[in-house]
N, C-alpha and C positions, 0 to 999 in steps of 0.2 A: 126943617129937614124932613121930617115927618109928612109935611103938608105938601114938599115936591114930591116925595116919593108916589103918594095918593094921586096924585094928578101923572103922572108917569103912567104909572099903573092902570089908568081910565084911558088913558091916552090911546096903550096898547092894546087894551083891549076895542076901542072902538076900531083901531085897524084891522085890527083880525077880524073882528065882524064886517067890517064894511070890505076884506079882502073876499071873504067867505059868503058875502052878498054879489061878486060880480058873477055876472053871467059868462056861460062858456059856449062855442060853438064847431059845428062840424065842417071840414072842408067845403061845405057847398055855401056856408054860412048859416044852416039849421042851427036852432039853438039845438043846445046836447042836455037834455035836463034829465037830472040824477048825476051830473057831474062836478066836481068840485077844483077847482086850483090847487096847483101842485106846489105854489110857494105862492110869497105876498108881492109880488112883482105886478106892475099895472099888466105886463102880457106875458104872458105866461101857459103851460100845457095844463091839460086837466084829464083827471082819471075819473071811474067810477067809484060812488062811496063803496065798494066792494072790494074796489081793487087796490092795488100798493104805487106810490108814485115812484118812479125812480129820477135821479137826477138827471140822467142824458134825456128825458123830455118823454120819455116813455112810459107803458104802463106794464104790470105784472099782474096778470087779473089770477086770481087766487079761488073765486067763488067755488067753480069746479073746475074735475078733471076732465080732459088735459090740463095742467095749469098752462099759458102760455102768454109771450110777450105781446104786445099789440099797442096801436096808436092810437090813441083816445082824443081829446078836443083839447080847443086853444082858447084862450081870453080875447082874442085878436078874431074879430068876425068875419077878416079878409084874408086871414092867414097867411102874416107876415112873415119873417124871418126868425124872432123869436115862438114859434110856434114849429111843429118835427115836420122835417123838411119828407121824411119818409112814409110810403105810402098813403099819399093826402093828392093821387091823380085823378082822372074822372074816372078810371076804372077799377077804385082803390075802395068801392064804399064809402063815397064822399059823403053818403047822409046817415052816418053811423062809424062804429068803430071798425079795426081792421085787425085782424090777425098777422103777427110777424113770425114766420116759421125758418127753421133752421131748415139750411139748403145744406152746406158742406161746411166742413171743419178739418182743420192741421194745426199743423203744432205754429204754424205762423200767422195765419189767417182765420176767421170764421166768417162766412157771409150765411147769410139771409135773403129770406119770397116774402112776399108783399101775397096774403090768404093763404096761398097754400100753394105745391110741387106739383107737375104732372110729366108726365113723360113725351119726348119729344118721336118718338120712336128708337132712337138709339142712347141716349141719353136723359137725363131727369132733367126740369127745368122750370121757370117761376110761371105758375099759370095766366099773369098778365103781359107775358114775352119780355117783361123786363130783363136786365141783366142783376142777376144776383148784388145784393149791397153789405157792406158793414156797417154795423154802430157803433157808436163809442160807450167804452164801459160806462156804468154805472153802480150808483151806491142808492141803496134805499130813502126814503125822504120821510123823517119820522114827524108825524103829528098833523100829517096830511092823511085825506081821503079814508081807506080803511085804520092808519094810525093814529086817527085824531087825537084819540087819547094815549098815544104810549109815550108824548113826552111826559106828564104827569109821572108814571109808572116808573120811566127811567130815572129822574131825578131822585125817588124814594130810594130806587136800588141805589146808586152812589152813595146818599148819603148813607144807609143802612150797612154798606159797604165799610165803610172808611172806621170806626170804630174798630172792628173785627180785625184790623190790621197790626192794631196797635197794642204793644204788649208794654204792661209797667214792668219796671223794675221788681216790683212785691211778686209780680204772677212767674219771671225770672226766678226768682230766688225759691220760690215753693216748689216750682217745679225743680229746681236743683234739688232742696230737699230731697222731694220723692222719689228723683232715679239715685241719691245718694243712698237712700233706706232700702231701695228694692234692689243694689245690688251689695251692699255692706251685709243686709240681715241673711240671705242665702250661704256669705261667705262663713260667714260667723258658726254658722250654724256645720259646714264642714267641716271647720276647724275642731269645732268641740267635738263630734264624731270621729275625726282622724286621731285626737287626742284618747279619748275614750278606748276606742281599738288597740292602741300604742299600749297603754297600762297595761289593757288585758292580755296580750298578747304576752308580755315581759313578765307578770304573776305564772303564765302557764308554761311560761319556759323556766322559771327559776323551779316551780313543782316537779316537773319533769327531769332539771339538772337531781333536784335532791330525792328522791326516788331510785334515780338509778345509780344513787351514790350507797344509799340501803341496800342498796341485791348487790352491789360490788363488795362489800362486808361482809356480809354474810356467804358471800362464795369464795376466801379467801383460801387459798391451797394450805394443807399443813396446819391449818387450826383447829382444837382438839377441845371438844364440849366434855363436861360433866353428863353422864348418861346415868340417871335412876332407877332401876327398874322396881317396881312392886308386885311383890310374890303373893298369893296366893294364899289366909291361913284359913284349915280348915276345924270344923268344929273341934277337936281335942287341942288346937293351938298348936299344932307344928305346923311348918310350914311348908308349902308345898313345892314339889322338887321339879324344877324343869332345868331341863340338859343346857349344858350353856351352849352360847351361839357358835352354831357349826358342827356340836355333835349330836343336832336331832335324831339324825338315821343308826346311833347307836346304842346299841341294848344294855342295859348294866343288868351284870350277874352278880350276883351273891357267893362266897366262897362256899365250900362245905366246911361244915366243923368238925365232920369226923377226921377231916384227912388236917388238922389244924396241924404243927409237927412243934412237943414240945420241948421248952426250951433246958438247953444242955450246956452245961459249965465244960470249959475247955481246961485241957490239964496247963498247968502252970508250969512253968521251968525257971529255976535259976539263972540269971545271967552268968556265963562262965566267966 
């Protein structure tokens, strides 16, 4: 098995060498050299190793700007039918390549000049008096002319691809973990704060109920304190005399003792 694959493998590779060895030529039948086949086909279009092949038989010359479309050589020295039926006249640069330029475009149609526009005096038109033409789309031709090497490149990107796609089970489950932690540990964390708040909040109201239970007592109407007062004593040890409450603003006199009036027994009488 082994030993067909190897032989496989040699096989293709001499096609592509011996594809990549044919010669290409220009409408007049000049060889076109610096040019390469645009697929492995015996006849076939050919671009410049500069330019991009495309599949409608065209080229996309990239080198510089302008970038623009254009029609390059054929495997086919007589320029068959497999070889771009477009701008390959004798007034087309039959001994070189040709530039395809955009004439007019809609939303239904796009045609194309063969080199380039000029103006007819009232109107724009293709400088060979031809009638404007279309092409058929096309798609890039990879691993041809300037792509030689991007099949290589492509194949790395697929395969490099295709891993990255693929998730196990274990990388599932970790990543549940992690949004399970990132959004549980935030929550937690408001609860114990919302909590916290609640306590204190209930300890400051219960201080505040018993407080104002205190001044309700103590201002109760009608309730009558023990009052002590302490007097004054002065060095001989009596005590000293203040007016009681309310008759500060008056004066105490002394009696005289001359006018004292003394005292007199009343006569007595029998009861009749």
């Amino acid at each position: 098995m082994l030993l067909q694959r190897s032989f496989l493998a040699i096989a293709l590779a001499c096609t592509a060498a011996a594809a990549s060895e044919r010669t290409c030529y220009y409408p007049n039948g000049q060889e076109a050299s610096g040019n390469v086949p645009c697929t492995d086909s015996l006849y076939t279009s050919c671009c410049g190793e500069s330019a991009i092949c495309l599949s409608n038989g065209y080229c996309m010359d990239v080198e510089s700007q302008p970038y623009t479309m254009s029609r390059g050589a054929c495997t086919d020295s007589s320029w068959g039918a497999d070889c771009p039926s477009q701008c390959a006249g004798s007034s087309d640069y039959p001994d070189t390549g040709c530039a395809i330029v955009l004439y007019k475009a809609n939303s239904t149609q796009i045609d194309y000049c063969c080199n380039a526009i000029i103006s007819d005096g009232t109107d724009a038109a293709c400088s060979n008096g031809q009638t404007p033409f279309t092409i058929p789309d096309g798609k890039v031709v990879i691993g041809r002319a300037l792509l030689s090497n991007s099949s290589t490149t492509s194949k790395v990107n697929a395969t490099c691809a295709s891993p990255t796609a693929t998730v196990s089970p274990s990388s599932n489950n970790k990543r549940d973990v992690a949004i399970g932690a990132g959004v549980g540990v935030p929550l937690g964390v408001l609860l114990l704060t919302a909590l916290g708040w609640a306590l204190f909040e209930r300890k400051r109201r219960y201080a505040v109920i018993n407080s104002a239970a205190a001044v309700g007592a103590a201002a109760v109407p009608g309730a009558s304190y023990p009052v002590q007062m302490q007097q004054p004593v002065y060095g001989n040890g009596q005590m000293a005399d203040y007016p009681a409450p309310g008759m500060e603003g008056l004066r105490t006199q002394e009696l005289d003792g001359a006018k004292h009036v003394q005292p007199q027994e009343l006569e007595g009488r029998a009861p009749s």
